[in-house]
N, CA, C and O atoms as a CHARMM CRD file, in Angstrom:
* protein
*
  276
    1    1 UNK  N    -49.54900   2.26600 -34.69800 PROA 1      0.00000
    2    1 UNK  CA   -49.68900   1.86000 -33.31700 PROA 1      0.00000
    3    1 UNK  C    -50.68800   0.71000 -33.26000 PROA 1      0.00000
    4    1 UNK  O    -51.77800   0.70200 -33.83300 PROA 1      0.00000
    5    2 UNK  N    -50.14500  -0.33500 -32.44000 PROA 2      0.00000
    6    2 UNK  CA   -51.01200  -1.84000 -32.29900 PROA 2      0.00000
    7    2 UNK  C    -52.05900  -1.42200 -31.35300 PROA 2      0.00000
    8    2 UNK  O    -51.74700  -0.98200 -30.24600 PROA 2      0.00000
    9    3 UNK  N    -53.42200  -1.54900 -31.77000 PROA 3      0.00000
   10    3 UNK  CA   -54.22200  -1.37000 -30.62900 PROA 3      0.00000
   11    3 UNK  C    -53.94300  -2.66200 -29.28500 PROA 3      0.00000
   12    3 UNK  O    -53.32600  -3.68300 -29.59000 PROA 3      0.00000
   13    4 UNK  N    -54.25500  -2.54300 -28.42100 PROA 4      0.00000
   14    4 UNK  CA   -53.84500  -3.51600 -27.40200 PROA 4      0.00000
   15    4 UNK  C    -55.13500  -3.46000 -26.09100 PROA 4      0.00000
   16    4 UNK  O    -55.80000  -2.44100 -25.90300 PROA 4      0.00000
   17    5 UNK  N    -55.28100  -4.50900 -25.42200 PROA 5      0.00000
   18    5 UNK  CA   -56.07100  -4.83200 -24.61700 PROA 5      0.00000
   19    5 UNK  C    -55.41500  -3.60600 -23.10700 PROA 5      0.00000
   20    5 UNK  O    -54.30000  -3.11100 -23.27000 PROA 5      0.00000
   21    6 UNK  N    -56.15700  -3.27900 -21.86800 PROA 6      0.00000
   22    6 UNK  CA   -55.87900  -3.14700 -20.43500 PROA 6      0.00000
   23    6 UNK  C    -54.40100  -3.88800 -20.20500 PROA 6      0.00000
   24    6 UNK  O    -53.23700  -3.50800 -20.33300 PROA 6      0.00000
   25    7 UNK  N    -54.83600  -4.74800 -19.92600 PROA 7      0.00000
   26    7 UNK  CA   -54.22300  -5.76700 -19.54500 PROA 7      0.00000
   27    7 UNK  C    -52.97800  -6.17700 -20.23300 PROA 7      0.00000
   28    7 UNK  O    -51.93800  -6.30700 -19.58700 PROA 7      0.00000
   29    8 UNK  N    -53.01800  -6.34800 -21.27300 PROA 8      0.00000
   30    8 UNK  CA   -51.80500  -6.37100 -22.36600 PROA 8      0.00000
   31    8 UNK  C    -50.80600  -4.91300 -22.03600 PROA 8      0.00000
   32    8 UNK  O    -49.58100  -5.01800 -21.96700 PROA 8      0.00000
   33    9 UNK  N    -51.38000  -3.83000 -21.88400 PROA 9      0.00000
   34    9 UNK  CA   -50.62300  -2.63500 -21.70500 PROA 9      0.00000
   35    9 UNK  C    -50.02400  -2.93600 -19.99500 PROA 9      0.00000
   36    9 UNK  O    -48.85700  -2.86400 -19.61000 PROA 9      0.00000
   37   10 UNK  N    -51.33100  -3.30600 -19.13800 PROA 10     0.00000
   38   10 UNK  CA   -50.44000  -3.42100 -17.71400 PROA 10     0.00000
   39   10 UNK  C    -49.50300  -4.40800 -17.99800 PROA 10     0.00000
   40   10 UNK  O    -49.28700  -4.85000 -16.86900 PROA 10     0.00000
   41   11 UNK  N    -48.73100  -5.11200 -18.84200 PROA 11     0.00000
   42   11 UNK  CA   -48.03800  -6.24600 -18.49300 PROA 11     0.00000
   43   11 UNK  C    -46.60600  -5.43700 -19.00900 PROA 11     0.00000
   44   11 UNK  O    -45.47500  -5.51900 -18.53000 PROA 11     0.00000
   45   12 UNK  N    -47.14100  -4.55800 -20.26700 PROA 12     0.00000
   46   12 UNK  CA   -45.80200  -4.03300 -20.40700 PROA 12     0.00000
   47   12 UNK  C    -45.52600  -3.12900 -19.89600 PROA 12     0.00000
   48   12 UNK  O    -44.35100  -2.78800 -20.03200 PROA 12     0.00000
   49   13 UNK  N    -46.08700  -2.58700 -19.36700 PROA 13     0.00000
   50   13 UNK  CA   -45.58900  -1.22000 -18.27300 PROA 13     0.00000
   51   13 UNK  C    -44.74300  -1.75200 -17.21800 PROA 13     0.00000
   52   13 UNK  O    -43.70400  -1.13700 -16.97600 PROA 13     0.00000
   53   14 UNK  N    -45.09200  -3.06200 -16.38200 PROA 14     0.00000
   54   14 UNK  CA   -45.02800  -3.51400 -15.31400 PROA 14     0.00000
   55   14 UNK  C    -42.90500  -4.54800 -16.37000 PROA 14     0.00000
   56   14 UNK  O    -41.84600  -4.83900 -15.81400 PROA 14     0.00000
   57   15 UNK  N    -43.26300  -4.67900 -17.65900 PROA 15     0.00000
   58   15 UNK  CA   -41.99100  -4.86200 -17.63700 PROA 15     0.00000
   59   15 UNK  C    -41.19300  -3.63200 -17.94400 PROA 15     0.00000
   60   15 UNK  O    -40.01900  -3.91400 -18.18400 PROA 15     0.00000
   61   16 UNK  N    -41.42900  -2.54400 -18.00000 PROA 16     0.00000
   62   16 UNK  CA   -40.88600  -1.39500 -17.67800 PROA 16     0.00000
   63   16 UNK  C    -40.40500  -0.75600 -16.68400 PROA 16     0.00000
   64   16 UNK  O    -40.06400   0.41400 -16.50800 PROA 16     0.00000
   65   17 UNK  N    -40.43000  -2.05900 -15.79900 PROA 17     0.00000
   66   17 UNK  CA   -40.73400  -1.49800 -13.81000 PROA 17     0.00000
   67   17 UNK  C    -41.59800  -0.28200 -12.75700 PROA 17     0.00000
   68   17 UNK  O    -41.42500   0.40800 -11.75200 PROA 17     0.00000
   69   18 UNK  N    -42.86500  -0.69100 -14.06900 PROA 18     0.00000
   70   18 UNK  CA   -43.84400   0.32600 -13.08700 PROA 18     0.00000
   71   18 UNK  C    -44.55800  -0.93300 -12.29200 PROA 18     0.00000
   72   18 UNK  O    -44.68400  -2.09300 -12.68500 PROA 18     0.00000
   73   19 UNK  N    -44.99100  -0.32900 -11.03200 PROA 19     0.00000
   74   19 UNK  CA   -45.55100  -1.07300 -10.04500 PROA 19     0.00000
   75   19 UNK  C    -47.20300  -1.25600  -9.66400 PROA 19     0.00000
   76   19 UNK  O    -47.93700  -0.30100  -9.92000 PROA 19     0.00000
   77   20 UNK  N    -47.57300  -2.03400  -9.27700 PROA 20     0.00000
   78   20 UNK  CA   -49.01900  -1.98100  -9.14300 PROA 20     0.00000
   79   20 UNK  C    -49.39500  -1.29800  -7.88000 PROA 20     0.00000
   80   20 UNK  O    -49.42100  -2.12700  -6.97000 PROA 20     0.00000
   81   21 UNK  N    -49.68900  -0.12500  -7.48700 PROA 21     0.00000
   82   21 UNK  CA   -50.01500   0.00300  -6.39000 PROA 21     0.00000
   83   21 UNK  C    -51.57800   0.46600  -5.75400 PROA 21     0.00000
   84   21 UNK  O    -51.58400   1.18400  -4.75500 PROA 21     0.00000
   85   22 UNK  N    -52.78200   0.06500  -6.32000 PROA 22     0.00000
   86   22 UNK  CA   -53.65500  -0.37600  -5.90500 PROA 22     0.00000
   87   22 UNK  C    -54.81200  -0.53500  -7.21400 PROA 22     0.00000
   88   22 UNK  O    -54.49800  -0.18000  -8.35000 PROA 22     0.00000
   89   23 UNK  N    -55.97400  -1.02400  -6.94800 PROA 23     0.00000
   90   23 UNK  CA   -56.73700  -1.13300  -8.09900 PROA 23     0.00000
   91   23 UNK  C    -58.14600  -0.75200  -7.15500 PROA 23     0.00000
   92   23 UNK  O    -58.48500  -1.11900  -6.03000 PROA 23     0.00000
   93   24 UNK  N    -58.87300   0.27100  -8.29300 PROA 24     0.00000
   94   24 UNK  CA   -59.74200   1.48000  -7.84300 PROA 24     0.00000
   95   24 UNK  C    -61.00200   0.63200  -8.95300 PROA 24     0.00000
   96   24 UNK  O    -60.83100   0.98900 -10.11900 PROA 24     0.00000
   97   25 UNK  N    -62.17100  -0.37200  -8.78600 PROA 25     0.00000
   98   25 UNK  CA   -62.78500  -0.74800 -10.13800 PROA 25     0.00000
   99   25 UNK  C    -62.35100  -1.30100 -10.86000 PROA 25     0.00000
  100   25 UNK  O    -62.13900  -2.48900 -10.61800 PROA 25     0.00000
  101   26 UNK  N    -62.09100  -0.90900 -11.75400 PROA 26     0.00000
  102   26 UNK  CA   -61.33900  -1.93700 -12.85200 PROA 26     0.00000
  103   26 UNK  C    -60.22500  -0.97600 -13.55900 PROA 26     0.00000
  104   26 UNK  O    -59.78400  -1.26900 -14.67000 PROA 26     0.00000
  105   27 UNK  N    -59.93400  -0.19400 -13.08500 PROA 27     0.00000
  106   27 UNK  CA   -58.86500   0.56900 -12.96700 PROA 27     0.00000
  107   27 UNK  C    -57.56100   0.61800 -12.30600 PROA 27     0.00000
  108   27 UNK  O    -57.35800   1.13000 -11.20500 PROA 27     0.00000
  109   28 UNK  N    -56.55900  -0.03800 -13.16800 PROA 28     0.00000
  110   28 UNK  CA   -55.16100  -0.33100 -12.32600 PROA 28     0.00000
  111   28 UNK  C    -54.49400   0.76600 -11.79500 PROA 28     0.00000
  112   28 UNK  O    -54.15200   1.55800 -12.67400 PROA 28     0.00000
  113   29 UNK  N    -54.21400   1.06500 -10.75400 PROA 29     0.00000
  114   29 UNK  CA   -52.91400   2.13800 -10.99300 PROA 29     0.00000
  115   29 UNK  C    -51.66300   1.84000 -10.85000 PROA 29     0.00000
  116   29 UNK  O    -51.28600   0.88800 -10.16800 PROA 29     0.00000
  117   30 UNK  N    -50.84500   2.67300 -11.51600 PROA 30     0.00000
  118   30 UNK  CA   -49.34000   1.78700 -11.15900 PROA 30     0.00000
  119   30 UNK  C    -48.60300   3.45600 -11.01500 PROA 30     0.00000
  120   30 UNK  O    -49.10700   4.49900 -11.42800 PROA 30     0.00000
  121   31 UNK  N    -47.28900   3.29300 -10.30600 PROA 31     0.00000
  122   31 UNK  CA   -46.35400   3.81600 -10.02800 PROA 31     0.00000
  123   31 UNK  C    -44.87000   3.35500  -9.82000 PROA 31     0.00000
  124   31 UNK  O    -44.25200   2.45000  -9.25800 PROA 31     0.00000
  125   32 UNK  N    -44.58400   4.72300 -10.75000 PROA 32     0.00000
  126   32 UNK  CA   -43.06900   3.96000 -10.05700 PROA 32     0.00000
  127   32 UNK  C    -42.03200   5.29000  -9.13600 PROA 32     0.00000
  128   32 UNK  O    -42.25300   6.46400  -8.83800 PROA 32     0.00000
  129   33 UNK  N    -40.97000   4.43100  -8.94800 PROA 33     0.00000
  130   33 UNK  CA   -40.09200   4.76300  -7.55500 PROA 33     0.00000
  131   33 UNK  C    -39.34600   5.90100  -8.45500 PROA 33     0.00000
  132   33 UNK  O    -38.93000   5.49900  -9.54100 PROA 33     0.00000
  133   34 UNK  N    -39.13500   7.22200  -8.14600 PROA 34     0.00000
  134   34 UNK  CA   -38.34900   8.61600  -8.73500 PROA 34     0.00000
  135   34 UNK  C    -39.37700   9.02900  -9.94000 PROA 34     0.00000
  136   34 UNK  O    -38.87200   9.57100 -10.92300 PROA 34     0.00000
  137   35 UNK  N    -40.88200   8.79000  -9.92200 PROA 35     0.00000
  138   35 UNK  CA   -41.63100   9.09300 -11.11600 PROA 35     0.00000
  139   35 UNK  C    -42.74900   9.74600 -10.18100 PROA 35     0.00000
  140   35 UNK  O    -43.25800   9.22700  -9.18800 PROA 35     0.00000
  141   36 UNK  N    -43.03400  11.10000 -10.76600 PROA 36     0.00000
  142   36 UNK  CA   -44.09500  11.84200  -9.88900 PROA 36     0.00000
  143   36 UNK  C    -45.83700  11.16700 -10.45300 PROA 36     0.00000
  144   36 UNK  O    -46.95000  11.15800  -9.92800 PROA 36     0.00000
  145   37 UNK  N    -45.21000  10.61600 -11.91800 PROA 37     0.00000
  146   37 UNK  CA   -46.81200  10.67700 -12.55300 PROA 37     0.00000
  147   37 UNK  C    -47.12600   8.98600 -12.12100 PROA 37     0.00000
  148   37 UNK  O    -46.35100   8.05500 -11.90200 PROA 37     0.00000
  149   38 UNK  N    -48.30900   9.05800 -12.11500 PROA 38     0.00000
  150   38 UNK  CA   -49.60100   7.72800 -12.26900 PROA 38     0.00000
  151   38 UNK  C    -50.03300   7.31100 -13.01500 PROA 38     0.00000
  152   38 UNK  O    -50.65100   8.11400 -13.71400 PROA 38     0.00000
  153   39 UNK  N    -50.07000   6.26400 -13.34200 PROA 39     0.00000
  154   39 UNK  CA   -51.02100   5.32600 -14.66400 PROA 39     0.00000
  155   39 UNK  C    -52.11200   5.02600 -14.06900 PROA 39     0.00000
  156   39 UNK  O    -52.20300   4.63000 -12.90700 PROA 39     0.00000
  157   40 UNK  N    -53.01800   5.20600 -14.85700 PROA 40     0.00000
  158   40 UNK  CA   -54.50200   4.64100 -14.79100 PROA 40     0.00000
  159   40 UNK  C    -54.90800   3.81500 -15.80700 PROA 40     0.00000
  160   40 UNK  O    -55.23600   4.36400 -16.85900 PROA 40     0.00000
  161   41 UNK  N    -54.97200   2.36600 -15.71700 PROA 41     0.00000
  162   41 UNK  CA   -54.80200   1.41200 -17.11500 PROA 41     0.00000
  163   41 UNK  C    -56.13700   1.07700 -16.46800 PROA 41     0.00000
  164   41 UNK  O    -56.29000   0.70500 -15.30400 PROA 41     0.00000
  165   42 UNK  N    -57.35600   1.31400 -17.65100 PROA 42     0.00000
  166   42 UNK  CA   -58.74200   0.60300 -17.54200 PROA 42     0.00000
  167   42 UNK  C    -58.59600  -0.75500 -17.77500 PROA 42     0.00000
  168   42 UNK  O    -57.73900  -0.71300 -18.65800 PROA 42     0.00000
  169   43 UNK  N    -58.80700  -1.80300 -17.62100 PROA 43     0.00000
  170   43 UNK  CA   -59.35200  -3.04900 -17.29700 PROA 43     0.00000
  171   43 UNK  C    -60.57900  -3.23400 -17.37600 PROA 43     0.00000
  172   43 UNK  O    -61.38100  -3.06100 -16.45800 PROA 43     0.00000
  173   44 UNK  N    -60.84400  -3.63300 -18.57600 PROA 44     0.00000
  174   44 UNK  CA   -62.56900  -3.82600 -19.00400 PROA 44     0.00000
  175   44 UNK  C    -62.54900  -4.88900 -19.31400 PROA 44     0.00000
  176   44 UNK  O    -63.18100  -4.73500 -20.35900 PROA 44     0.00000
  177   45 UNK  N    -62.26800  -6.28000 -19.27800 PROA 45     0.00000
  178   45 UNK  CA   -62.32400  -7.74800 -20.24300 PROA 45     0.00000
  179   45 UNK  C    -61.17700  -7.53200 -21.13600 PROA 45     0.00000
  180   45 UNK  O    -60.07400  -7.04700 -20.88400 PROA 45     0.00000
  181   46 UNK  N    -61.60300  -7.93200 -22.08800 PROA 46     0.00000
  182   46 UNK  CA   -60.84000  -7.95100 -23.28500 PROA 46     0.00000
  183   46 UNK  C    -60.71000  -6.75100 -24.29100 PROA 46     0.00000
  184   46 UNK  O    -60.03100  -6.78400 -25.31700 PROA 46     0.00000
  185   47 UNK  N    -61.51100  -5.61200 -23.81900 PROA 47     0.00000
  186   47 UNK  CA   -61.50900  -4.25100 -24.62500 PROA 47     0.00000
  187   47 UNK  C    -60.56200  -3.75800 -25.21500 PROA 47     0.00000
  188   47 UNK  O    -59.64600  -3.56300 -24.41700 PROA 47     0.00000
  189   48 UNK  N    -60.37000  -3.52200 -25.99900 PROA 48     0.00000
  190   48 UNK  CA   -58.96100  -2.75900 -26.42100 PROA 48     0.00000
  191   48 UNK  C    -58.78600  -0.99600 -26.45100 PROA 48     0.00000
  192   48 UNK  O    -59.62000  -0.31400 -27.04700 PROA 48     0.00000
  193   49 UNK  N    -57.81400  -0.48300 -25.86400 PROA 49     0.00000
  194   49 UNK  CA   -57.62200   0.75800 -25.53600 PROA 49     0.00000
  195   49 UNK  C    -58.06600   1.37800 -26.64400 PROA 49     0.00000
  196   49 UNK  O    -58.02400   0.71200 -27.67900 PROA 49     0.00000
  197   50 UNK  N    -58.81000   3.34800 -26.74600 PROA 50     0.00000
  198   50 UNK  CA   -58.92700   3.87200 -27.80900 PROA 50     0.00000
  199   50 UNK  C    -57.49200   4.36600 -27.88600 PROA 50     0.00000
  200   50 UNK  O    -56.58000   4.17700 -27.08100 PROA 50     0.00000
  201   51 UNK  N    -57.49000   5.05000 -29.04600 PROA 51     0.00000
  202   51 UNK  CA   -55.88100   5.35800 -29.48900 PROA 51     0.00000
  203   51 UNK  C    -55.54800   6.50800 -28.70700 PROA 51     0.00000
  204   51 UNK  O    -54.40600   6.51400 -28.24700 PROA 51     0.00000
  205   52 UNK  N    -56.33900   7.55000 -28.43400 PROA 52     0.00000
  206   52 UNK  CA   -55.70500   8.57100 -27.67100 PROA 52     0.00000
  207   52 UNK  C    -55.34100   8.30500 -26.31900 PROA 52     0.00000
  208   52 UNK  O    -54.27900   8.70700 -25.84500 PROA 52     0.00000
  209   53 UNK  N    -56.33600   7.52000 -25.56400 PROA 53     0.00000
  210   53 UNK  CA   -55.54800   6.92100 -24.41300 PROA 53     0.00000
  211   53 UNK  C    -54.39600   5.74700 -24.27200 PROA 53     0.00000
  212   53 UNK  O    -53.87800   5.35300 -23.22600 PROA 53     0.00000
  213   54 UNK  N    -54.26600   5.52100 -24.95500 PROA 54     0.00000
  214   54 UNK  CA   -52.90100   4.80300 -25.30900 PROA 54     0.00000
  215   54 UNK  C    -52.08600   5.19900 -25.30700 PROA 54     0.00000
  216   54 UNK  O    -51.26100   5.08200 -24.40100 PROA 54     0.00000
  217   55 UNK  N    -51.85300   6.31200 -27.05300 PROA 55     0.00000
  218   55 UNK  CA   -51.00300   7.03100 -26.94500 PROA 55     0.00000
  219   55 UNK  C    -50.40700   8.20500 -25.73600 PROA 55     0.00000
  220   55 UNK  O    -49.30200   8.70400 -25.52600 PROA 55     0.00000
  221   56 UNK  N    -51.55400   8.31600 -25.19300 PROA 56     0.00000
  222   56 UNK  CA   -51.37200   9.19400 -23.82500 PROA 56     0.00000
  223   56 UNK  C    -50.40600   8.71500 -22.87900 PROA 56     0.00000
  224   56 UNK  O    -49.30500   9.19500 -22.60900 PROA 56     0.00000
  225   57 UNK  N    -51.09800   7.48300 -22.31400 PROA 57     0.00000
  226   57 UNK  CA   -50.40800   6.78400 -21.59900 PROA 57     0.00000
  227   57 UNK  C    -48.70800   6.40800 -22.04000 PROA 57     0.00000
  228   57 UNK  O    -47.78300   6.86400 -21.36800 PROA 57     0.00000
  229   58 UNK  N    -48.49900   5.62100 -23.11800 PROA 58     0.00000
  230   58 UNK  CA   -47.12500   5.19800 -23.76500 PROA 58     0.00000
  231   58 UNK  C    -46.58500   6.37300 -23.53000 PROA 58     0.00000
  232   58 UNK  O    -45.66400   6.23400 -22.72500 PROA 58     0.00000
  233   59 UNK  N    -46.71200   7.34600 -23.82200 PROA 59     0.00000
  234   59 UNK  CA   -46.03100   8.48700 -23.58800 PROA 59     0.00000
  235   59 UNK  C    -45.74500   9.05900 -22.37800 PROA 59     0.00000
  236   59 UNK  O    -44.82900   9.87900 -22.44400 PROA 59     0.00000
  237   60 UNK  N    -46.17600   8.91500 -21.40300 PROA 60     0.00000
  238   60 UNK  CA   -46.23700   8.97100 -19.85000 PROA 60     0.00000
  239   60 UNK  C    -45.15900   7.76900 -19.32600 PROA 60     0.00000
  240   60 UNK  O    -44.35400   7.98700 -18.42100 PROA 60     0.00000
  241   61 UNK  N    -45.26000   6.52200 -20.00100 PROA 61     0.00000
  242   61 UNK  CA   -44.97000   5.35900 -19.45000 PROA 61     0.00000
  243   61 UNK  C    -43.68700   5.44000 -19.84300 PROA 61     0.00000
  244   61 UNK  O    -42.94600   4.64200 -19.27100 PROA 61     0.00000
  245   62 UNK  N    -43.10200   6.26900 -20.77200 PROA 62     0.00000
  246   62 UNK  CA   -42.02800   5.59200 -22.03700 PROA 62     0.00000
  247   62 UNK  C    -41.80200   4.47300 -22.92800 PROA 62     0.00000
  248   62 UNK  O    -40.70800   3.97400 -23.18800 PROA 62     0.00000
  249   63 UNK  N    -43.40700   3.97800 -23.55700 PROA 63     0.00000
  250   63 UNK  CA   -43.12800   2.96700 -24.14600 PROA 63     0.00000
  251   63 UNK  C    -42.94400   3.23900 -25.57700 PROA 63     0.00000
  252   63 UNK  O    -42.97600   4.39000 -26.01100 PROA 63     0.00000
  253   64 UNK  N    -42.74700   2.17800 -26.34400 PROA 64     0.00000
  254   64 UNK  CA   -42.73700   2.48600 -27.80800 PROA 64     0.00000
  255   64 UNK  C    -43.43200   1.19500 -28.20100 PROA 64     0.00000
  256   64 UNK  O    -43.75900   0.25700 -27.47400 PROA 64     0.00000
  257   65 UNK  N    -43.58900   1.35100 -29.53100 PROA 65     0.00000
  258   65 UNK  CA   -44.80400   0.32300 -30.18600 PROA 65     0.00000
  259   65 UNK  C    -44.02500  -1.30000 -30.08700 PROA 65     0.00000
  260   65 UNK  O    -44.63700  -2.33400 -29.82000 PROA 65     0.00000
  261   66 UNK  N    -42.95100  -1.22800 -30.29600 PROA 66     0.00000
  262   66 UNK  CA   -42.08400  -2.11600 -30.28900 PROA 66     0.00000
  263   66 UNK  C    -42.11500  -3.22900 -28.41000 PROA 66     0.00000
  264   66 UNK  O    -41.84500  -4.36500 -28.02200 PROA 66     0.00000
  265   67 UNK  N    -42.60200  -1.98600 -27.87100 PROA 67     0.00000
  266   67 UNK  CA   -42.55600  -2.82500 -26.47800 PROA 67     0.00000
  267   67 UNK  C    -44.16700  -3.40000 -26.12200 PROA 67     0.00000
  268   67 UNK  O    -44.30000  -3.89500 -25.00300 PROA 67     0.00000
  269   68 UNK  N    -45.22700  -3.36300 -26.90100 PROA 68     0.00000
  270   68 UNK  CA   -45.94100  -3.75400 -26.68900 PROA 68     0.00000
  271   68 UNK  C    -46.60400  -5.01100 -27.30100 PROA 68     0.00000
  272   68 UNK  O    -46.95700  -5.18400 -28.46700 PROA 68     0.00000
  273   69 UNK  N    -46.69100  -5.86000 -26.22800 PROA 69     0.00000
  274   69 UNK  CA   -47.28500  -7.39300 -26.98900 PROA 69     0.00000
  275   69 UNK  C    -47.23500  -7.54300 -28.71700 PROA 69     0.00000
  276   69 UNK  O    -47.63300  -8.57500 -29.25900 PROA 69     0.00000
């Protein structure tokens, strides 16, 4: 698994058609339309995600390593 930046992960979620629907800090949230769950993508600069929240997330999101930057 590619470690990856906030931001790098919100871009591929968002080409996954999850939506931005508000930002709490530096904390994105996104949702999407027939999906009960929420993303919470930290936004710190340039930080790069630790692996368990990543993997957490991708797995929530349906991504695979392949879809990320």
């Amino acid at each position: 698994m590619k470690p990856v930046s906030g931001y790098a992960f919100a871009r591929a979620v968002e080409r996954r058609g999850w939506t931005l629907l508000r930002v709490n800090g530096s904390h994105h949230i996104y949702g999407k339309p027939g999906e009960s769950a929420r993303l919470s993508i930290p936004c710190h600069g340039g930080r790069l995600l630790k692996a368990g929240l990543q993997r957490h997330l991708m797995k929530i999101a349906g991504l695979t390593d392949a879809e990320l930057d």
